[in-house]
N, C-alpha and C positions, 0 to 999 in steps of 0.2 A: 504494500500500500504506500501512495506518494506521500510526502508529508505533508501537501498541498489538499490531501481529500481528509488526513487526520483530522486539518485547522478545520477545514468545512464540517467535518462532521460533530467534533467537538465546540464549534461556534453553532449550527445548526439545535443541537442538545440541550446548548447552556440558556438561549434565547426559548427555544421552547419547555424547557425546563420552568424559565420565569415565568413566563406569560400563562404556562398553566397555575403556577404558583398563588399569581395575581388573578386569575379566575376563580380556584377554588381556593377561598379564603381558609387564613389560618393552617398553610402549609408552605413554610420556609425552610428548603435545604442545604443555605450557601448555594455559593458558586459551584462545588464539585458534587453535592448532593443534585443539586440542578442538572445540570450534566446527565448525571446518571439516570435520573428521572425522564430527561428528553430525550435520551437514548433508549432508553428502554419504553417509554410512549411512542416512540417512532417505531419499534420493531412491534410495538404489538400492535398497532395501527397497517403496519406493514402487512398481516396477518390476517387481520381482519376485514379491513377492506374490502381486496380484491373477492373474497368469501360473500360481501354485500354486495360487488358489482360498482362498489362507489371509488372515482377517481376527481381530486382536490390539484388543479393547476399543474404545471411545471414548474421547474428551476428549484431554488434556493428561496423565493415566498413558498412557492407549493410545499416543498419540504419542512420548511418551518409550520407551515398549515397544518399537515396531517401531523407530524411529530406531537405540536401542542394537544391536538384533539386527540391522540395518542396517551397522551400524559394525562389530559384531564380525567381521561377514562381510569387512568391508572393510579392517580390520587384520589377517586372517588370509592376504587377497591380497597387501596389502603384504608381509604376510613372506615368503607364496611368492614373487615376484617379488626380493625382494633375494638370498633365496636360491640361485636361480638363476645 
């Protein structure tokens, strides 16, 4: 991997990481909690998705898009689950 798609994808992560943050209030993981949060909202959005049939843009907004919607879905587990 270039170190060119590392920056993107870890810029991609961190930006969606926050913006889910700031939708679902009262989930703040740093900067590298973030990260990992948009990275892994993008692979399970990744997953999901094409399973629905649904496709969000191209480029670098489109991937910030689904990522974030990725992640929100995926801070909304975490709360069900602690809730629990």
């Amino acid at each position: 991997m270039a170190l060119e798609s590392l920056l993107v994808i870890l810029l991609v992560g961190a930006v969606a990481g926050w913006l889910a943050g700031q939708i679902v209030k009262g989930y703040g993981y740093g900067l590298l909690g973030n990260i990992v949060v948009g990275i892994v909202g993008a692979f399970l959005a990744g997953l999901l998705f094409p399973q629905l049939g649904l496709t969000i843009g191209t480029g670098i907004a489109g991937a910030i898009i689904h990522a974030t919607i990725g992640a929100v879905i995926l801070l909304f587990l975490i709360r069900l689950i602690k809730r629990a």
